[in-house]
C-alpha positions as a printed Julia matrix, in Angstrom:
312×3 Matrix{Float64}:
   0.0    0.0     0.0
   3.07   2.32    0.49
   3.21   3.49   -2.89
  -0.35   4.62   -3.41
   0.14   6.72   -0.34
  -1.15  10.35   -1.4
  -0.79  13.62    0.24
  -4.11  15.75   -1.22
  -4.81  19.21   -1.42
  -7.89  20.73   -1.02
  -7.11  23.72   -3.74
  -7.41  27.14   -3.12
  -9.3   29.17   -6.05
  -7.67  32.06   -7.02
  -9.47  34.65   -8.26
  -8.01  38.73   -9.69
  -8.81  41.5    -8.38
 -12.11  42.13  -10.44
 -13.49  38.62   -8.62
 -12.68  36.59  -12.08
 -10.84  33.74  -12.04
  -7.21  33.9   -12.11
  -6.53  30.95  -14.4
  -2.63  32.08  -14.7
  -2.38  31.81  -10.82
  -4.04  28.83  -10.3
  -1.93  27.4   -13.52
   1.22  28.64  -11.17
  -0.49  26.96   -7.58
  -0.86  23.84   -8.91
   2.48  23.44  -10.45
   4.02  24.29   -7.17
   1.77  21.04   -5.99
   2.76  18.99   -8.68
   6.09  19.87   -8.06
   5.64  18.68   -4.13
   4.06  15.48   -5.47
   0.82  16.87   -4.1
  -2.62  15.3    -5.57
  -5.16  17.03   -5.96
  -8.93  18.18   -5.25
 -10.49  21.03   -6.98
 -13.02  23.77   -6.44
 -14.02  22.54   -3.27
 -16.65  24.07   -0.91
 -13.67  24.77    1.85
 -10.41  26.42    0.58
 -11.69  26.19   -3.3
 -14.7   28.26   -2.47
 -16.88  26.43   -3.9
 -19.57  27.54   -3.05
 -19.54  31.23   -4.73
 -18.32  29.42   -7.84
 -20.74  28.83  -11.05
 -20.83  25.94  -12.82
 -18.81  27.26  -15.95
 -16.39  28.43  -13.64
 -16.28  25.24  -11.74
 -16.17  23.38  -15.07
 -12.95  25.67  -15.99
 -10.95  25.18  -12.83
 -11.45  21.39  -13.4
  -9.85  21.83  -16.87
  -7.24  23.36  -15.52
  -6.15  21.26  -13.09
  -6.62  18.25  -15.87
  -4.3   20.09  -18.26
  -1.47  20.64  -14.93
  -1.87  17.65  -13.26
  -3.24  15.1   -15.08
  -1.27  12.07  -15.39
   1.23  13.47  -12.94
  -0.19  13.37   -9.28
  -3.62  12.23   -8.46
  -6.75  14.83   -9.7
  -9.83  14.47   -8.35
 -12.44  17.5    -7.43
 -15.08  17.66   -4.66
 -18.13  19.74   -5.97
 -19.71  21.75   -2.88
 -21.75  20.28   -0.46
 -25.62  20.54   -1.73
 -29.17  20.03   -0.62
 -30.47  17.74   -3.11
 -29.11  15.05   -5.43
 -29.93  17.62   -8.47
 -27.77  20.29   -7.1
 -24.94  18.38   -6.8
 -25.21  16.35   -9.87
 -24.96  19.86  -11.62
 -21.41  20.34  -10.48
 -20.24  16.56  -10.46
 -21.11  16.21  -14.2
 -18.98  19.48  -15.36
 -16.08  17.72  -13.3
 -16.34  14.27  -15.26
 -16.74  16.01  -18.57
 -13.46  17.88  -17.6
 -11.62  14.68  -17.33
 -10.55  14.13  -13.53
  -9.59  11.29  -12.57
 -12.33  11.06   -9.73
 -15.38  12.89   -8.22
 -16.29  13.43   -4.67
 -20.03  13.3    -3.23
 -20.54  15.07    0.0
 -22.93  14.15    2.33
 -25.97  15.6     1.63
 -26.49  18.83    3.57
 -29.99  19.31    5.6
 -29.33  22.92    6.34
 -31.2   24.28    8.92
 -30.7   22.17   11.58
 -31.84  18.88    9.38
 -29.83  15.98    9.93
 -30.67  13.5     7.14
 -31.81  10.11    8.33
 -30.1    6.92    7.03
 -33.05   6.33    4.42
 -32.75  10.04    3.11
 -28.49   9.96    2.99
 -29.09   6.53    1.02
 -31.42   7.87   -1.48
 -29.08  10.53   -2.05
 -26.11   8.63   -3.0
 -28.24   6.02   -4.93
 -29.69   8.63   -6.89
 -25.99  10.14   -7.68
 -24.51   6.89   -8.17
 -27.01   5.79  -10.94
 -26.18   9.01  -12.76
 -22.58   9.11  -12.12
 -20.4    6.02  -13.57
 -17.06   7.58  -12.9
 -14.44   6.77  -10.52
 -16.04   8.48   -7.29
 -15.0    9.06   -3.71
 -17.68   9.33   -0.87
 -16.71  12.07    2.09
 -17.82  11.07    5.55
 -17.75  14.7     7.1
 -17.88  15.37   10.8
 -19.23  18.63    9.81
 -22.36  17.36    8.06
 -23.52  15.31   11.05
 -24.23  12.28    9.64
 -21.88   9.34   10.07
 -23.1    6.07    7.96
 -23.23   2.3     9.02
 -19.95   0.99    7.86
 -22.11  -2.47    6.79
 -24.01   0.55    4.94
 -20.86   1.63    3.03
 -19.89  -1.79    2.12
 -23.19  -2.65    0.61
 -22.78   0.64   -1.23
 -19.58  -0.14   -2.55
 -20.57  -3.38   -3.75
 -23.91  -2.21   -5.62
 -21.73   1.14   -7.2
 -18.11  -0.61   -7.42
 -17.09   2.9    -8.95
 -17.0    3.91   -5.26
 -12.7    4.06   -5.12
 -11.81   5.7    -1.84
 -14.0    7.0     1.02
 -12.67  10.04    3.1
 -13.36   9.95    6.83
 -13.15  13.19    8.28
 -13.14  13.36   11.61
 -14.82  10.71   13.87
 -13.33   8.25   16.21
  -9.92   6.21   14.76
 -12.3    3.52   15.89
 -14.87   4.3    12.88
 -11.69   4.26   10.59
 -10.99   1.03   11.79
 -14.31  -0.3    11.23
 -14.25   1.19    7.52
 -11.04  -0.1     6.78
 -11.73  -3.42    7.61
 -15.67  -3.49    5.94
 -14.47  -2.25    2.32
 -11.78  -4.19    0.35
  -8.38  -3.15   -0.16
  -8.95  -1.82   -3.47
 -11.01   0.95   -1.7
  -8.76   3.76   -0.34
  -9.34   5.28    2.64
  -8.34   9.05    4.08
  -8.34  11.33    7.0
  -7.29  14.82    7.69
  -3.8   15.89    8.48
  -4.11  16.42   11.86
  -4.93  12.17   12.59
  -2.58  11.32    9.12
  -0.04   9.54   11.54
  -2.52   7.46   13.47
  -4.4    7.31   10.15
  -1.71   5.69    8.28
  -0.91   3.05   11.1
  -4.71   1.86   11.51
  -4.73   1.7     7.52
  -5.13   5.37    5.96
  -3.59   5.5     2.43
  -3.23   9.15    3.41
  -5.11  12.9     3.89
  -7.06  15.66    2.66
  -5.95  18.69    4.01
  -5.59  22.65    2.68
  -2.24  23.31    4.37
  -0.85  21.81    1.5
  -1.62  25.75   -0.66
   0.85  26.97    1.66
   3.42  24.19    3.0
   3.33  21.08    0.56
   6.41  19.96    0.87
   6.16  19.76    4.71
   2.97  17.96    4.17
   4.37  15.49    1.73
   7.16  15.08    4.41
   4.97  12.95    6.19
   4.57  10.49    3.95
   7.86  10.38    2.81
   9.11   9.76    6.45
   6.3    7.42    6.89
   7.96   4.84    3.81
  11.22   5.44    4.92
  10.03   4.35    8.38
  12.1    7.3     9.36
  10.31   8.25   12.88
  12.39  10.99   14.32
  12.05  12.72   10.93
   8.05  12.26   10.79
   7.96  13.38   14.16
   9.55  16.38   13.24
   7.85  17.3     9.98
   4.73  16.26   12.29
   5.23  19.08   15.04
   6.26  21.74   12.54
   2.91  20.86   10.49
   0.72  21.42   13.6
   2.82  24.42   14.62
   1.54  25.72   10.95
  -2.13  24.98   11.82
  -2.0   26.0    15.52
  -1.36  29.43   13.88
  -3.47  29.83   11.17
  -6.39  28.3    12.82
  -6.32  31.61   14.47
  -8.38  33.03   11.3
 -10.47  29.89   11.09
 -13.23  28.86    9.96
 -13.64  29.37    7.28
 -10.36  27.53    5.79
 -10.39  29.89    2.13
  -9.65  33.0     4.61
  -6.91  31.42    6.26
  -5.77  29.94    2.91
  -5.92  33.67    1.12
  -4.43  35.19    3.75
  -1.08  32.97    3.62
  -0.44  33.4     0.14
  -0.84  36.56   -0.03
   1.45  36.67    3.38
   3.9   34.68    1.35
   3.68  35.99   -1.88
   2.58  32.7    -3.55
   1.13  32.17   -6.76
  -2.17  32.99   -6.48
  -1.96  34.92   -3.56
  -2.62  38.36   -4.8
  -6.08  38.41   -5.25
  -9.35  38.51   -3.36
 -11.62  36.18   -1.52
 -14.97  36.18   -3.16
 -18.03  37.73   -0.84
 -19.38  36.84    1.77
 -15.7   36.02    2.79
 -13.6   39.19    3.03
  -9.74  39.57    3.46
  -9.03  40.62    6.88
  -6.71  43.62    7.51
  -2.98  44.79    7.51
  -2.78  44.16   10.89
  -3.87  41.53   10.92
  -2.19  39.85    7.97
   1.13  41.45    9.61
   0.09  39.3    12.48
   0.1   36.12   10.4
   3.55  37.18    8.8
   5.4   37.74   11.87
   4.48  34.32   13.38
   5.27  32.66    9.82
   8.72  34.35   10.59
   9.32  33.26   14.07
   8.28  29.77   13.01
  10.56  30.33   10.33
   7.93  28.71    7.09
   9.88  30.16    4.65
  13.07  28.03    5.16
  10.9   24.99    6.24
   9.2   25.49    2.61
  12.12  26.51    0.84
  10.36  29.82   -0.07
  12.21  33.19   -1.14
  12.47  35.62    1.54
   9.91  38.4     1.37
  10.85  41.43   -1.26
  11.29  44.03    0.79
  14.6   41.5     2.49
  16.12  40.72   -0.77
């Protein structure tokens, strides 16, 4: 299983001043990825902004990342969460008839307090999994409240064997377990960074995670130490990645304003534009804030990134 082990990004969208999308900068982001051996997801609902983005759009970043990535590191997307089957359908298709390799299905989202039952998240899927015969990946999101039977997902899997991974976000390492052990091995199974080294002993073939925008190397890191069974190293590259999120958690949620604010901290590819409404780019201070703890925990060098202009 070591060599399918994949280190995912959850892509940031970048967009130019005028709110279009910057297809040069996202060109630019996701051949810093690809260079980090990064896979990755597009245009999601998190860091992708998914939600603000139309369906042409969405269609277009897809293409994008086809034409980068494609054939190089792993390219799936996750269309935004959605409230019916229909809705979400609309943006799976446009990422199929781009060409990724695979396409995520959220959970569906009640909204307003409704938490679907197990007969309503199983119509869902079914109805989505009829439509959609392309490689897919099913997210199991702490966020949407709704955390399926594992006998559940096997029976899924074996009526719609284009399921190929299943993402469990959050939960108990027990559920993981559980998962792991239901679903065969052809079925890959990942968790977020901060449970990727507990993940990857109880069976994880690796995470989904948006620090990778700003640090993928030190993501990748982890996986590479992991192979090598190098543990002082992993423990390392470990620590420094949590050091990352301990500080930009400080501007979370949502993850796209965190994600924004570091590349334009850093000066990354990307970076310069804005984050669409209602998400707005906090201020000087406090992106001066974010850039002197970046220094201190010295990201640059850990990244190999230039230093800052106005140093050089």
């Amino acid at each position: 299983m070591n060599q399918d082990l994949v280190m995912f990004c959850m892509v940031a969208s970048p967009f130019k001043q005028d709110g279009s999308l910057d297809e040069e900068g996202l060109r630019g982001h996701l051949r810093r990825l690809v260079k980090a051996r990064n896979g990755v997801y597009l245009a999601g609902g998190g860091a992708g902004e998914g939600h603000v983005l139309t369906p042409p759009e969405f269609r277009r970043i897809c293409e994008i990342g086809v034409e980068e990535c494609k054939g190089k590191v792993p390219t799936y997307s996750n269309p935004r969460e959605a409230r019916t089957a229909e809705a979400m359908y609309t943006y799976a298709r446009e990422a199929v008839a781009a060409g990724v390799d695979v396409v995520q299905l959220y959970q569906l989202e009640g909204g307003h307090g409704m938490v679907p039952t197990q007969a309503e998240q199983e119509a869902y899927w079914s109805e989505l999994l009829d439509a959609i015969k392309h490689p897919t990946a099913i997210s199991v999101h702490a966020y949407a409240g709704f955390r399926p039977r594992t006998g559940y997902l096997r029976d899924l899997h074996q009526r719609y064997p284009q399921i190929v991974a299943i993402n469990v976000m959050g939960g108990p390492p027990s559920y993981l377990v559980e998962v792991r052990d239901e679903l065969p091995a052809s079925v890959a199974c990942y968790v977020g960074i901060a449970t990727v080294v507990q993940g990857l002993a109880l069976g994880a073939a690796g995470a989904l995670e948006a620090e990778s925008n700003i640090i993928p190397n030190l993501c990748q890191s982890l996986l590479d130490h992991w192979k090598a069974r190098d543990l002082e190293s992993l423990s390392e590259s470990a620590q420094n990645v949590q050091r990352f999120t301990n500080i930009v958690n400080q501007w979370a949620p949502s993850t796209a304003r965190w994600v924004k604010m570091a590349m334009r901290v850093l000066d990354l590819p990307g970076g310069q534009g804005p984050l669409r409404k209602p998400y707005l780019m906090p201020g000087p201070e406090e992106l001066a804030k974010m850039a002197r703890q970046f220094e201190a925990m010295g990201v640059r060098e850990l990244e190999g990134l230039p230093a800052p202009a106005a140093a050089r």
